[in-house]
PDB file of the backbone (N, CA, C, O) and the ligand in Angstrom, with CONECT records:
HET     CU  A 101       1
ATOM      1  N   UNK A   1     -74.565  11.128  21.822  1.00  0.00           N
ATOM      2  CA  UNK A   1     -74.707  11.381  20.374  1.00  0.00           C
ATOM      3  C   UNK A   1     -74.162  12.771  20.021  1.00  0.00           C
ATOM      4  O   UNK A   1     -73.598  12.992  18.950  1.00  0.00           O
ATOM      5  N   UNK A   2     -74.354  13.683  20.957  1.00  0.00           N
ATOM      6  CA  UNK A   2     -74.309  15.140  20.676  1.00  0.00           C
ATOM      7  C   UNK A   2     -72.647  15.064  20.666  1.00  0.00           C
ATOM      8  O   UNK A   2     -72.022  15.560  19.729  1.00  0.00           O
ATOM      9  N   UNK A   3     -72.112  14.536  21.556  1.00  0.00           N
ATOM     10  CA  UNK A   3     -70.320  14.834  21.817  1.00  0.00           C
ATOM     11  C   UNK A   3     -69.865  14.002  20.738  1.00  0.00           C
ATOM     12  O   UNK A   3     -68.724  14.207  20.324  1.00  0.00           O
ATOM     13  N   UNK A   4     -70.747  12.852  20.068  1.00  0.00           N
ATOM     14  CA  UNK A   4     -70.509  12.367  19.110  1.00  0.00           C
ATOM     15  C   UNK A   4     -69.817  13.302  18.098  1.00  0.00           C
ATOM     16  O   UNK A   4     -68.630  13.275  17.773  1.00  0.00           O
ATOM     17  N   UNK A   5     -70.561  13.943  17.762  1.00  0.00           N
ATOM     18  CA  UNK A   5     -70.960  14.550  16.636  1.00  0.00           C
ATOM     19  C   UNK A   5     -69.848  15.583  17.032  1.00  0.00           C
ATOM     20  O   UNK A   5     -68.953  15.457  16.195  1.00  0.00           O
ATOM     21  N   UNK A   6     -69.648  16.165  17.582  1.00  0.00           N
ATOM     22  CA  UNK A   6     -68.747  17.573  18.831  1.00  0.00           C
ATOM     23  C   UNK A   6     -67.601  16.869  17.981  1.00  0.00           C
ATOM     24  O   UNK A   6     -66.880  17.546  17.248  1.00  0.00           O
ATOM     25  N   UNK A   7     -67.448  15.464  18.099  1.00  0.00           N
ATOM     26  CA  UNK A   7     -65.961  15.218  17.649  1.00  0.00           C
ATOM     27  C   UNK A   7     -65.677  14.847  16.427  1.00  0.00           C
ATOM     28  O   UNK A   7     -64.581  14.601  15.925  1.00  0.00           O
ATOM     29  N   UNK A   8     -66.909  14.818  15.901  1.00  0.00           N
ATOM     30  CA  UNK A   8     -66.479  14.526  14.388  1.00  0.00           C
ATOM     31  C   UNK A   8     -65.977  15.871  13.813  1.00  0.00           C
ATOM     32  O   UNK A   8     -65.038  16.100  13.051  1.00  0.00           O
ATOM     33  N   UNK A   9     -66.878  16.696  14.402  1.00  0.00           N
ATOM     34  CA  UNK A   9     -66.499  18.130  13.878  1.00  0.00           C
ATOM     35  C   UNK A   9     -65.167  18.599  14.489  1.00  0.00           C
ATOM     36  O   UNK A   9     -64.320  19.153  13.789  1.00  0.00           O
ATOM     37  N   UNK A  10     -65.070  18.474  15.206  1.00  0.00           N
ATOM     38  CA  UNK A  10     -63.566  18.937  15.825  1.00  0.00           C
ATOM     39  C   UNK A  10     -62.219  18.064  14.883  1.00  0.00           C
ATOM     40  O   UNK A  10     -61.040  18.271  14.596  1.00  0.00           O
ATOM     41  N   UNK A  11     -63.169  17.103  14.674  1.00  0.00           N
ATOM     42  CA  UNK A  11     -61.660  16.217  14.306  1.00  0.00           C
ATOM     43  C   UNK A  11     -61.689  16.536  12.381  1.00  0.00           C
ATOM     44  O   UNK A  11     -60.645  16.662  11.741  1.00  0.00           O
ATOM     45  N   UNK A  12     -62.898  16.606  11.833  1.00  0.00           N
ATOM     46  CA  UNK A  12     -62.555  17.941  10.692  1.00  0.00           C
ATOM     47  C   UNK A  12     -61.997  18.858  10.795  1.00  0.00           C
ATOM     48  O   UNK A  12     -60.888  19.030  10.287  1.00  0.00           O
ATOM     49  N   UNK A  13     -62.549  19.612  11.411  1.00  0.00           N
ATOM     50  CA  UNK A  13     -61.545  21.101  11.242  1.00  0.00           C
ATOM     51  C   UNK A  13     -60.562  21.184  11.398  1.00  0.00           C
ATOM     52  O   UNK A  13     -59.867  22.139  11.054  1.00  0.00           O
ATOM     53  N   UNK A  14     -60.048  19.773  12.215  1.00  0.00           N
ATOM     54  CA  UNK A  14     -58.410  19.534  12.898  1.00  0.00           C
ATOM     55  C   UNK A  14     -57.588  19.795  10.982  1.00  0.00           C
ATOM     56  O   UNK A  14     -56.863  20.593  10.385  1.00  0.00           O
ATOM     57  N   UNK A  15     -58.344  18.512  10.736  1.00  0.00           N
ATOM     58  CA  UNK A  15     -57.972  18.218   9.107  1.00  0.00           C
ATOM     59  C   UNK A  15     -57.862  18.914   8.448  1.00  0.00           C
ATOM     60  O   UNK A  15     -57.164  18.798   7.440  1.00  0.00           O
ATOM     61  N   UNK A  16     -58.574  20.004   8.792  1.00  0.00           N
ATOM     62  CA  UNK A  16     -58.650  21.270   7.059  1.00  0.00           C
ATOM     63  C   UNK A  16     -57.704  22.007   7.760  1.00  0.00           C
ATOM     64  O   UNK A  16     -56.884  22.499   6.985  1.00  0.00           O
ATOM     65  N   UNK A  17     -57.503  22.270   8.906  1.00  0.00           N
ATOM     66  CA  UNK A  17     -56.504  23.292   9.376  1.00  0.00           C
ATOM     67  C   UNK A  17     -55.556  22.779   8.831  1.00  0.00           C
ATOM     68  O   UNK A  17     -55.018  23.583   8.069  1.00  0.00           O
ATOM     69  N   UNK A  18     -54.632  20.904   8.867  1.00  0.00           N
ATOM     70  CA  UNK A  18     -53.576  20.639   8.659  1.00  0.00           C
ATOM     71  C   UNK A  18     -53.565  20.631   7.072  1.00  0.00           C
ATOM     72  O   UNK A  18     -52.541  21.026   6.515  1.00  0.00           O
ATOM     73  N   UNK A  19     -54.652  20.200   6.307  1.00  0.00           N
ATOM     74  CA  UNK A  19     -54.585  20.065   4.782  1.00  0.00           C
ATOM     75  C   UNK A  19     -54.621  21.352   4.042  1.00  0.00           C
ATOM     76  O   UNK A  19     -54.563  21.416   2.814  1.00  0.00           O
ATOM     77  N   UNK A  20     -54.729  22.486   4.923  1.00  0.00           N
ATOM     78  CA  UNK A  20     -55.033  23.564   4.353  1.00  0.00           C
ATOM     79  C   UNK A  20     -53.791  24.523   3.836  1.00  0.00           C
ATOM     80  O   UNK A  20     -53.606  25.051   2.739  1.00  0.00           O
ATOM     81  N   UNK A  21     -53.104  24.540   4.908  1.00  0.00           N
ATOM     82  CA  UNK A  21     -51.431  25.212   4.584  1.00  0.00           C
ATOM     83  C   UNK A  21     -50.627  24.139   4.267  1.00  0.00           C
ATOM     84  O   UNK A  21     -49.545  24.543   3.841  1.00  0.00           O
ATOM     85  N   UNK A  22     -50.702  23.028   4.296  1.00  0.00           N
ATOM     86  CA  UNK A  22     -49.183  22.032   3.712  1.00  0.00           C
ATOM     87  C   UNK A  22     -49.678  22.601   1.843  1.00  0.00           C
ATOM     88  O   UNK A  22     -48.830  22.906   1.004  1.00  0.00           O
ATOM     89  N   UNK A  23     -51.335  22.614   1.565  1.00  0.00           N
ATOM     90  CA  UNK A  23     -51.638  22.903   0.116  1.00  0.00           C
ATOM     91  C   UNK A  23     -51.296  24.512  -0.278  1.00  0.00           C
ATOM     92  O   UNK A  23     -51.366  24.903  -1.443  1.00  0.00           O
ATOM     93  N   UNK A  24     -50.903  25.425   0.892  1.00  0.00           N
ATOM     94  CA  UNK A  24     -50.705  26.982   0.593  1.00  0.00           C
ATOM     95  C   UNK A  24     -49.597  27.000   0.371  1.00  0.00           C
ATOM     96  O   UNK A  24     -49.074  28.077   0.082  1.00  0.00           O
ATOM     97  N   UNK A  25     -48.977  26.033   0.417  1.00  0.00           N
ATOM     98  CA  UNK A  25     -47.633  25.882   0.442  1.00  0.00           C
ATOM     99  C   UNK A  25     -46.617  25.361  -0.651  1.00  0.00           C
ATOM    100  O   UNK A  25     -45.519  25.724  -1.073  1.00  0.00           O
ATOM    101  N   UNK A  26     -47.506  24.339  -0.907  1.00  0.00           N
ATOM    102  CA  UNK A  26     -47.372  23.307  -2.039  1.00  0.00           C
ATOM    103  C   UNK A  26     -47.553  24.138  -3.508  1.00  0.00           C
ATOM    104  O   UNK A  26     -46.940  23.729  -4.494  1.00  0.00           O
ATOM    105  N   UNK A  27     -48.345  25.214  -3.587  1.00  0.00           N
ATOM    106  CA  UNK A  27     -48.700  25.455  -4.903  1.00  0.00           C
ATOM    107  C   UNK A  27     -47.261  26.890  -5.239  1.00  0.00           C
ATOM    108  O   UNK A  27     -46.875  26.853  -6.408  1.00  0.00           O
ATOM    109  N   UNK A  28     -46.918  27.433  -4.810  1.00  0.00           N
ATOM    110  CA  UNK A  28     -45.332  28.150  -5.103  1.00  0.00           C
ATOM    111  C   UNK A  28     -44.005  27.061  -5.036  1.00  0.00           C
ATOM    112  O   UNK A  28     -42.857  27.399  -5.325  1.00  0.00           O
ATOM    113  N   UNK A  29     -44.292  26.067  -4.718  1.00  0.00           N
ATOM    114  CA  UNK A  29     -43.327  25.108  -4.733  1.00  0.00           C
ATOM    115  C   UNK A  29     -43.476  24.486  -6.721  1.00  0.00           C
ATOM    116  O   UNK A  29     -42.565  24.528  -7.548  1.00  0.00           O
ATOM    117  N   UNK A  30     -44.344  24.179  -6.855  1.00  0.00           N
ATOM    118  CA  UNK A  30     -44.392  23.558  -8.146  1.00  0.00           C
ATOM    119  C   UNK A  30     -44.564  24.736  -8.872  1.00  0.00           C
ATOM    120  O   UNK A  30     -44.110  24.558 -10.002  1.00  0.00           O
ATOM    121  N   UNK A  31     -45.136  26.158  -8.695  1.00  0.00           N
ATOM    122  CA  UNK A  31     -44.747  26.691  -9.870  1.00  0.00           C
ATOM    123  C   UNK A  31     -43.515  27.087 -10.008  1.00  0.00           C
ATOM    124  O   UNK A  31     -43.342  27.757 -11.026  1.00  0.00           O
ATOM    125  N   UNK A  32     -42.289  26.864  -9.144  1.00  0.00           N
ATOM    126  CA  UNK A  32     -41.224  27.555  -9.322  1.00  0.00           C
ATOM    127  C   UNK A  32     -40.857  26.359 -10.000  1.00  0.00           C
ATOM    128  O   UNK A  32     -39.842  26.576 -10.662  1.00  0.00           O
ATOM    129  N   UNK A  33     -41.286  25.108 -10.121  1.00  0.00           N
ATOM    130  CA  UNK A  33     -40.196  23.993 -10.544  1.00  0.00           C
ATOM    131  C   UNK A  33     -40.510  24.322 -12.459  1.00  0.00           C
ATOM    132  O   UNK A  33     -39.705  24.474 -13.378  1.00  0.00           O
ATOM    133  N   UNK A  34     -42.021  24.329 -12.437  1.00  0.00           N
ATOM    134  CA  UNK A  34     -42.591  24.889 -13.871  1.00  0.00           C
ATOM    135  C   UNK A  34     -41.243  25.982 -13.981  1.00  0.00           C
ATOM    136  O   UNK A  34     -40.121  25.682 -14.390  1.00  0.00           O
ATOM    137  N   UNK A  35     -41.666  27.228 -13.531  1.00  0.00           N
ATOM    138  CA  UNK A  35     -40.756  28.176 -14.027  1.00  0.00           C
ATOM    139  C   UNK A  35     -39.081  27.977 -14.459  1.00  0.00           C
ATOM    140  O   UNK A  35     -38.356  28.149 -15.439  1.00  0.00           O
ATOM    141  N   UNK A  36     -39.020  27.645 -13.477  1.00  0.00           N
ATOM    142  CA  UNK A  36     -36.835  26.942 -12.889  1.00  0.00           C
ATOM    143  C   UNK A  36     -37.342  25.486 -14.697  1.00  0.00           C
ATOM    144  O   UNK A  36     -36.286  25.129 -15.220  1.00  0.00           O
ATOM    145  N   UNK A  37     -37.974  25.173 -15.052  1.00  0.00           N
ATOM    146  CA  UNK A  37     -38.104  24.491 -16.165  1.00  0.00           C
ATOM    147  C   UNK A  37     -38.261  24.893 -17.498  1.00  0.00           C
ATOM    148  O   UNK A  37     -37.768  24.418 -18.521  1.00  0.00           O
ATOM    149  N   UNK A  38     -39.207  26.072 -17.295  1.00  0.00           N
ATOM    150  CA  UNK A  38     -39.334  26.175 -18.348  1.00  0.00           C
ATOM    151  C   UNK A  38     -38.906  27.619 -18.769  1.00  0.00           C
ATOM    152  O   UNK A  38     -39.027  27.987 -19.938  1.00  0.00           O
ATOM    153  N   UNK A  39     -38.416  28.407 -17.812  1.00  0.00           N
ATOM    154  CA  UNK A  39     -37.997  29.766 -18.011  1.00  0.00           C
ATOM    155  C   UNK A  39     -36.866  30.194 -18.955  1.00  0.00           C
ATOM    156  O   UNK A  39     -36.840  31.336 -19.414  1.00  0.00           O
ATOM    157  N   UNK A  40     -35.805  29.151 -19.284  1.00  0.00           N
ATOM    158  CA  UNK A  40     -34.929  29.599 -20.412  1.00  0.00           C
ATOM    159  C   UNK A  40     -35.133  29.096 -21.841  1.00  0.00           C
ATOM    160  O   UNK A  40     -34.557  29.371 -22.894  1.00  0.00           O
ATOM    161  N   UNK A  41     -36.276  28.158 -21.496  1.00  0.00           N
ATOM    162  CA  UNK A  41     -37.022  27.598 -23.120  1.00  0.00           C
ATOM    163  C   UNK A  41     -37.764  28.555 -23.806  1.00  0.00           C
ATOM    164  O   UNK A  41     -38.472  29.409 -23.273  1.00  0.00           O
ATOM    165  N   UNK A  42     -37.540  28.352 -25.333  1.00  0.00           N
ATOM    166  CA  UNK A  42     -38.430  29.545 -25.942  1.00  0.00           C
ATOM    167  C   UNK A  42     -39.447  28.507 -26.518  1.00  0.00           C
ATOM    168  O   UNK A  42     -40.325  28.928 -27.271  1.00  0.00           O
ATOM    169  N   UNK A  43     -39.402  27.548 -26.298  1.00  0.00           N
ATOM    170  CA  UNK A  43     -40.409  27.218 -27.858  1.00  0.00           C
ATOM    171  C   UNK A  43     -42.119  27.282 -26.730  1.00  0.00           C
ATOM    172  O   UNK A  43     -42.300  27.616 -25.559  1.00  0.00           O
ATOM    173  N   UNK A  44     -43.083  26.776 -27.841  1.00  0.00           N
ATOM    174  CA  UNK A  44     -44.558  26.812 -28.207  1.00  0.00           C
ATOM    175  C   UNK A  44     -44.533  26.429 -26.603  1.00  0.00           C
ATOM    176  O   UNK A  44     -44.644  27.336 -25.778  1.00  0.00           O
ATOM    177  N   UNK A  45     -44.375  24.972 -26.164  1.00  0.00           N
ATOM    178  CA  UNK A  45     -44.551  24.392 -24.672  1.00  0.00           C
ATOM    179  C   UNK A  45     -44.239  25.077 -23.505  1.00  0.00           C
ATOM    180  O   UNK A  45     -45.069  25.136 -22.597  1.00  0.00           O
ATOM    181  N   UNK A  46     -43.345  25.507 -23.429  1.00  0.00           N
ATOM    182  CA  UNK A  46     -43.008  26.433 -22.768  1.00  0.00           C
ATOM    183  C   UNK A  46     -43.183  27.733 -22.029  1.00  0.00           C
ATOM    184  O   UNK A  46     -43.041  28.216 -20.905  1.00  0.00           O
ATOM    185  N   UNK A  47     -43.568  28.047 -23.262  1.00  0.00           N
ATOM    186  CA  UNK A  47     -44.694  29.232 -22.838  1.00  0.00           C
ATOM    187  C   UNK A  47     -46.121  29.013 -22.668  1.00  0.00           C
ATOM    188  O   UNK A  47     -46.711  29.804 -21.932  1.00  0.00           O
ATOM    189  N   UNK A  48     -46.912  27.883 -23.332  1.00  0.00           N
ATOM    190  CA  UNK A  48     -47.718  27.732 -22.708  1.00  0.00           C
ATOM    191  C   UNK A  48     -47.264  26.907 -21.526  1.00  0.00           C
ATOM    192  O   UNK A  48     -48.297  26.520 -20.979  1.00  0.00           O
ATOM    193  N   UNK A  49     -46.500  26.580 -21.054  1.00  0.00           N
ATOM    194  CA  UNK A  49     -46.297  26.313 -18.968  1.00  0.00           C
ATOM    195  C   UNK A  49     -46.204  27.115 -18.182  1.00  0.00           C
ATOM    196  O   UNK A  49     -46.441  26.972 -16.983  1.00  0.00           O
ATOM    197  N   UNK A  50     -45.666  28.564 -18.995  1.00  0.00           N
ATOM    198  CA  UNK A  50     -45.367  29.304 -18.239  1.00  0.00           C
ATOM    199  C   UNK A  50     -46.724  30.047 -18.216  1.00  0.00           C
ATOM    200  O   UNK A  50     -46.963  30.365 -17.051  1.00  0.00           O
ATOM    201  N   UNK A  51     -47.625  30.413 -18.992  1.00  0.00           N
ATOM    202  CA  UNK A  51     -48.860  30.970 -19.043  1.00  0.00           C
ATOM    203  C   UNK A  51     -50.122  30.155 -17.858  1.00  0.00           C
ATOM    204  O   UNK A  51     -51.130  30.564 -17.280  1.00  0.00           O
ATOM    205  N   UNK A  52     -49.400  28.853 -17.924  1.00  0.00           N
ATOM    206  CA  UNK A  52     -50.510  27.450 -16.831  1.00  0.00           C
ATOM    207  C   UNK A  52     -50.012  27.686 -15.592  1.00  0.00           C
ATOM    208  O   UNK A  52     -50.599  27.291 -14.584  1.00  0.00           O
ATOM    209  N   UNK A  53     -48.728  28.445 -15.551  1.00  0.00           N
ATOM    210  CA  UNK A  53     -48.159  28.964 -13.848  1.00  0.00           C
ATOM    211  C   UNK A  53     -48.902  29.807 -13.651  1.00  0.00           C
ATOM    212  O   UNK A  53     -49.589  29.850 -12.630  1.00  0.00           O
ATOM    213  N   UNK A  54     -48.941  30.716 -14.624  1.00  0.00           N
ATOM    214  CA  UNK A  54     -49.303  32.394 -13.850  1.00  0.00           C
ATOM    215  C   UNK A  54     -50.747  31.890 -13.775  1.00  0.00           C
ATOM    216  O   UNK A  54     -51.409  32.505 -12.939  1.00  0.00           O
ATOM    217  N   UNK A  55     -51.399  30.938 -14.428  1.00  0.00           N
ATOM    218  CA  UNK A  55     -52.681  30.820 -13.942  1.00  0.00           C
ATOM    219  C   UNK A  55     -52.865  30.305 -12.299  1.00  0.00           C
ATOM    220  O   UNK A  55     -53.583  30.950 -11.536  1.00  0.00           O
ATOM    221  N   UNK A  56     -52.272  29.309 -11.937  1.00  0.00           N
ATOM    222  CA  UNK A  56     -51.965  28.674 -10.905  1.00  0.00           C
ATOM    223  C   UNK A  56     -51.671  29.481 -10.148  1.00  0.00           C
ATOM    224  O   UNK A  56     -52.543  29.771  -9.329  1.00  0.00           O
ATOM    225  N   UNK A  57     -50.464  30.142 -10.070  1.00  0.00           N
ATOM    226  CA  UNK A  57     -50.492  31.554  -9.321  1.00  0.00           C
ATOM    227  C   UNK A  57     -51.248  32.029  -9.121  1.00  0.00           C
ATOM    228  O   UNK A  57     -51.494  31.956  -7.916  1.00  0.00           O
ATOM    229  N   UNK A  58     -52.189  32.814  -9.858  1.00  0.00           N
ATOM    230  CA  UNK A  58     -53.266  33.343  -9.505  1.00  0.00           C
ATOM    231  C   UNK A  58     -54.266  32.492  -8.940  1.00  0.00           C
ATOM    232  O   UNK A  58     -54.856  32.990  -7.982  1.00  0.00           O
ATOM    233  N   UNK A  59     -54.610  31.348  -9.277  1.00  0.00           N
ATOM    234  CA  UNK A  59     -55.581  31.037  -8.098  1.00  0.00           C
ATOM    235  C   UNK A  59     -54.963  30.159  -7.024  1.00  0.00           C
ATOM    236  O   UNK A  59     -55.738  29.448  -6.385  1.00  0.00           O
ATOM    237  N   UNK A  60     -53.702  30.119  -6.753  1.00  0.00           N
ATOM    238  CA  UNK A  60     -53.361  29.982  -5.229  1.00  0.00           C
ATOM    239  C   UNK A  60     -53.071  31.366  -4.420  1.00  0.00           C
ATOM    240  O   UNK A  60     -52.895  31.429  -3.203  1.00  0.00           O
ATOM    241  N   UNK A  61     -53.055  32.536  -5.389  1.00  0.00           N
ATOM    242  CA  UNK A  61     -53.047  33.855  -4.924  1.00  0.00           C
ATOM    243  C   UNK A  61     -54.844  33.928  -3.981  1.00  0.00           C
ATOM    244  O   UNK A  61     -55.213  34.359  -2.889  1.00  0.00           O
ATOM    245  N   UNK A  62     -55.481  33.292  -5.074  1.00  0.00           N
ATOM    246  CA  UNK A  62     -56.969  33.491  -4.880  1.00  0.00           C
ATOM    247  C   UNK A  62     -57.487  32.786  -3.251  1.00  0.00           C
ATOM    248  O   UNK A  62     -58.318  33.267  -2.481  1.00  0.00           O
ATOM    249  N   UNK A  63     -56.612  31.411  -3.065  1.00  0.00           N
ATOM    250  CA  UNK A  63     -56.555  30.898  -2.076  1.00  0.00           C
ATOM    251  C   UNK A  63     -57.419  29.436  -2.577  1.00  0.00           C
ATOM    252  O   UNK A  63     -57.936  28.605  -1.830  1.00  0.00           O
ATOM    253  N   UNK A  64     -57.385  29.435  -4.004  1.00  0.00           N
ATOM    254  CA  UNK A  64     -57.868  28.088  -4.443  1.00  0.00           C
ATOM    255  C   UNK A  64     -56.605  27.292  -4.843  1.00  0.00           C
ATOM    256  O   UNK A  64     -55.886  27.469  -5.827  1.00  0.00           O
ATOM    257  N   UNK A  65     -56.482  26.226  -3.700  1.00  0.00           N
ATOM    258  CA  UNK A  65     -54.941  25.543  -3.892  1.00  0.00           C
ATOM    259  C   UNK A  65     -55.319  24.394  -4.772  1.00  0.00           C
ATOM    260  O   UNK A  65     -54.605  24.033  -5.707  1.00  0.00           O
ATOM    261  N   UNK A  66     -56.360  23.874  -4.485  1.00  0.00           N
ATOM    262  CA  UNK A  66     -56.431  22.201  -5.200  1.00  0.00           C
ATOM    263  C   UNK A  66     -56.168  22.774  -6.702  1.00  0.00           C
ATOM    264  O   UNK A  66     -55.228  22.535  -7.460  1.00  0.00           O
ATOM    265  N   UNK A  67     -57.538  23.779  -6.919  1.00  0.00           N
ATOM    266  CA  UNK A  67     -57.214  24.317  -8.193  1.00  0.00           C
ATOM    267  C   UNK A  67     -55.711  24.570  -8.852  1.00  0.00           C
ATOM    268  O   UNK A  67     -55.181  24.326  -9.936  1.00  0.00           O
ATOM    269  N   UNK A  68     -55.306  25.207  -7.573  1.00  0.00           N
ATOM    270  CA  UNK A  68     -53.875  25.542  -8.384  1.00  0.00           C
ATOM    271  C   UNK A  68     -52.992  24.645  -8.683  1.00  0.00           C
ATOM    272  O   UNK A  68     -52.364  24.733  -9.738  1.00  0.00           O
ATOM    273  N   UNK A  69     -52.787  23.592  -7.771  1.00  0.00           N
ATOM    274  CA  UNK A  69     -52.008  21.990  -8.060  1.00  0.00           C
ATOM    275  C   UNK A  69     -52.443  21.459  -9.312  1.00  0.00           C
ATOM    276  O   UNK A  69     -51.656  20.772  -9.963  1.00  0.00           O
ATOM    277  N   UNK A  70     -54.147  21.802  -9.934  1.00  0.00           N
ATOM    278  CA  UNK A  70     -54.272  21.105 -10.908  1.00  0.00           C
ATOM    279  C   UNK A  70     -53.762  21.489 -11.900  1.00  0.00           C
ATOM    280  O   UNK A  70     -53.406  20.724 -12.796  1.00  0.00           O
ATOM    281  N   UNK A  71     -53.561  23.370 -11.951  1.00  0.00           N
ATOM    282  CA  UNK A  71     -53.263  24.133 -13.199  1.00  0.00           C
ATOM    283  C   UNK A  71     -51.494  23.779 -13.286  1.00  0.00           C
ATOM    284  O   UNK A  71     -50.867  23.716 -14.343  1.00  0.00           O
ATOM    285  N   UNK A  72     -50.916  23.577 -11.919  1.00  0.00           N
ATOM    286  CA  UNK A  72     -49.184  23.542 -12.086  1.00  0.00           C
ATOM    287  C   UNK A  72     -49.412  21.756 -12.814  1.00  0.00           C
ATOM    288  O   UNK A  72     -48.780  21.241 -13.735  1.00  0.00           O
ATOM    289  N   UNK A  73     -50.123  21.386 -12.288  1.00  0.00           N
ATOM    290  CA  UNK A  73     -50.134  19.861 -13.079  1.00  0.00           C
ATOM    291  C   UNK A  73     -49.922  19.684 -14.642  1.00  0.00           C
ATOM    292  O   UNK A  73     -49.024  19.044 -15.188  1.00  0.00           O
ATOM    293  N   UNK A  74     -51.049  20.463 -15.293  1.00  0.00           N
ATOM    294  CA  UNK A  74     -51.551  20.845 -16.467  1.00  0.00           C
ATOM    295  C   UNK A  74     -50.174  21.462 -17.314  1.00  0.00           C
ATOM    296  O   UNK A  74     -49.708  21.025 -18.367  1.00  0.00           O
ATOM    297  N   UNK A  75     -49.650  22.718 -16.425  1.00  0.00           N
ATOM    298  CA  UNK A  75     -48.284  23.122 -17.080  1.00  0.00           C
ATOM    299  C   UNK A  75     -47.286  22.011 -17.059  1.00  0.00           C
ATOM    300  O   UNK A  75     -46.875  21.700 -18.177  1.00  0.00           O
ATOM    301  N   UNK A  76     -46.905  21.485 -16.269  1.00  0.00           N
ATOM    302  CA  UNK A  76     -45.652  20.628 -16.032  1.00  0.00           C
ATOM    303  C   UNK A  76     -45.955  19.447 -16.923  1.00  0.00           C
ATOM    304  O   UNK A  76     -45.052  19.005 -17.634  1.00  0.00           O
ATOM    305  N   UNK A  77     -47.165  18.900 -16.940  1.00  0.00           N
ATOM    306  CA  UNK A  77     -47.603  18.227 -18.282  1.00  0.00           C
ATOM    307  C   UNK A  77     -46.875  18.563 -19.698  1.00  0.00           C
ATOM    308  O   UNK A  77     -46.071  17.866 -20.316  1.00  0.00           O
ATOM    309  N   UNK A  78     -47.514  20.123 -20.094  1.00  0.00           N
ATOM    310  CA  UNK A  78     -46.929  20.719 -21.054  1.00  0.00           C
ATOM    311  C   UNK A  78     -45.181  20.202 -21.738  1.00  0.00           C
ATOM    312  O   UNK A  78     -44.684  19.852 -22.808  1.00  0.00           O
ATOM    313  N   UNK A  79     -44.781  20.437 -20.367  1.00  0.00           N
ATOM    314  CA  UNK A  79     -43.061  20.291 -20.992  1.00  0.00           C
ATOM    315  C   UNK A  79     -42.666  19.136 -20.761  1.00  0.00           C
ATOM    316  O   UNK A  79     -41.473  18.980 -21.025  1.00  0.00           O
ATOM    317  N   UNK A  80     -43.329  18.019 -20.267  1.00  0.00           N
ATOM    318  CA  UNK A  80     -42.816  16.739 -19.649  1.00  0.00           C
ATOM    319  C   UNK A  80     -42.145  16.769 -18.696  1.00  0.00           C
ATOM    320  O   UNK A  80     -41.100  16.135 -18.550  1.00  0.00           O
ATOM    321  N   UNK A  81     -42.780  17.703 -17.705  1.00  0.00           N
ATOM    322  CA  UNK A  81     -41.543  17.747 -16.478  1.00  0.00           C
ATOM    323  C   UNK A  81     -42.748  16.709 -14.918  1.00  0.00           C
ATOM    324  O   UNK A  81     -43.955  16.752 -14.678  1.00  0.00           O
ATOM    325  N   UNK A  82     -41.979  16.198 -14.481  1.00  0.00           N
ATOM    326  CA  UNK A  82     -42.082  15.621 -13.155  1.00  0.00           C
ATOM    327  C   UNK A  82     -41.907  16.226 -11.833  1.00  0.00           C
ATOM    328  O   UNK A  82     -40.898  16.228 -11.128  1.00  0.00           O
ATOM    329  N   UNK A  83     -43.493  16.934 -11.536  1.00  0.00           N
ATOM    330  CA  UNK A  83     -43.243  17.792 -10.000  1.00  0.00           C
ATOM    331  C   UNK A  83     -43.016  16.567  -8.830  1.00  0.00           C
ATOM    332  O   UNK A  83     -43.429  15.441  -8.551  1.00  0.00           O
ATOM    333  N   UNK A  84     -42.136  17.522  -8.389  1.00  0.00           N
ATOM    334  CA  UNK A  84     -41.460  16.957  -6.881  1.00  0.00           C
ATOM    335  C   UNK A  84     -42.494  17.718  -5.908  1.00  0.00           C
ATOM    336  O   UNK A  84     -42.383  18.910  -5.622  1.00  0.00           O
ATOM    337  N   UNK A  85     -43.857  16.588  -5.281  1.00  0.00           N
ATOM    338  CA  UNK A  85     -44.616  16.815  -4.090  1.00  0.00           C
ATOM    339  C   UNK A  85     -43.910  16.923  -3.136  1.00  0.00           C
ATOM    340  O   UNK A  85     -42.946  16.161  -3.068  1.00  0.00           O
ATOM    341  N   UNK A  86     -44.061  17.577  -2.422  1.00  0.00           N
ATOM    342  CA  UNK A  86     -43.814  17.525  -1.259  1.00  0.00           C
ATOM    343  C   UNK A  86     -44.370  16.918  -0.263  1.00  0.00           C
ATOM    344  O   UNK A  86     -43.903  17.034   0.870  1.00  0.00           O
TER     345      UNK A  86
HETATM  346 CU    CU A 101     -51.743  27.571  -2.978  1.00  0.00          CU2+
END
């Protein structure tokens, strides 16, 4: 039961180790696509995408990635753009 358990936990942490940086990774990938999108637009949308990056930025700066995928989501919403996951 005990090694049971030994491996459930091992085989988590395996998981967060691998889910953890493909997501540290993932969140400067979509804000550059936001930015590379919306950076030579002036109007209203635009800038608010670009304001939903720097949020995202900052909390994948923070080391909150899900968060930040949701905020690049939220921007890329904004302009009708389609992030490329990786
Ligand atoms: Cu991140």
């Amino acid at each position: 039961m005990r090694r049971l358990i030994t491996g459930i936990a091992t085989g988590a942490l395996a998981l967060g180790l691998i889910a953890g940086p493909a997501l540290a990774t993932q969140c400067p990938l979509l804000i550059k696509q936001i930015n590379d999108a919306a950076g030579n637009r002036l109007d209203a949308a635009s800038a608010q995408a670009k304001a939903l990056a720097a949020e995202a930025d900052a909390l994948h700066k923070a080391g909150k990635h899900a968060d930040s995928v949701k905020k690049a989501e939220e921007a890329a919403k904004a302009i009708g753009l389609k992030l490329q996951m990786k």
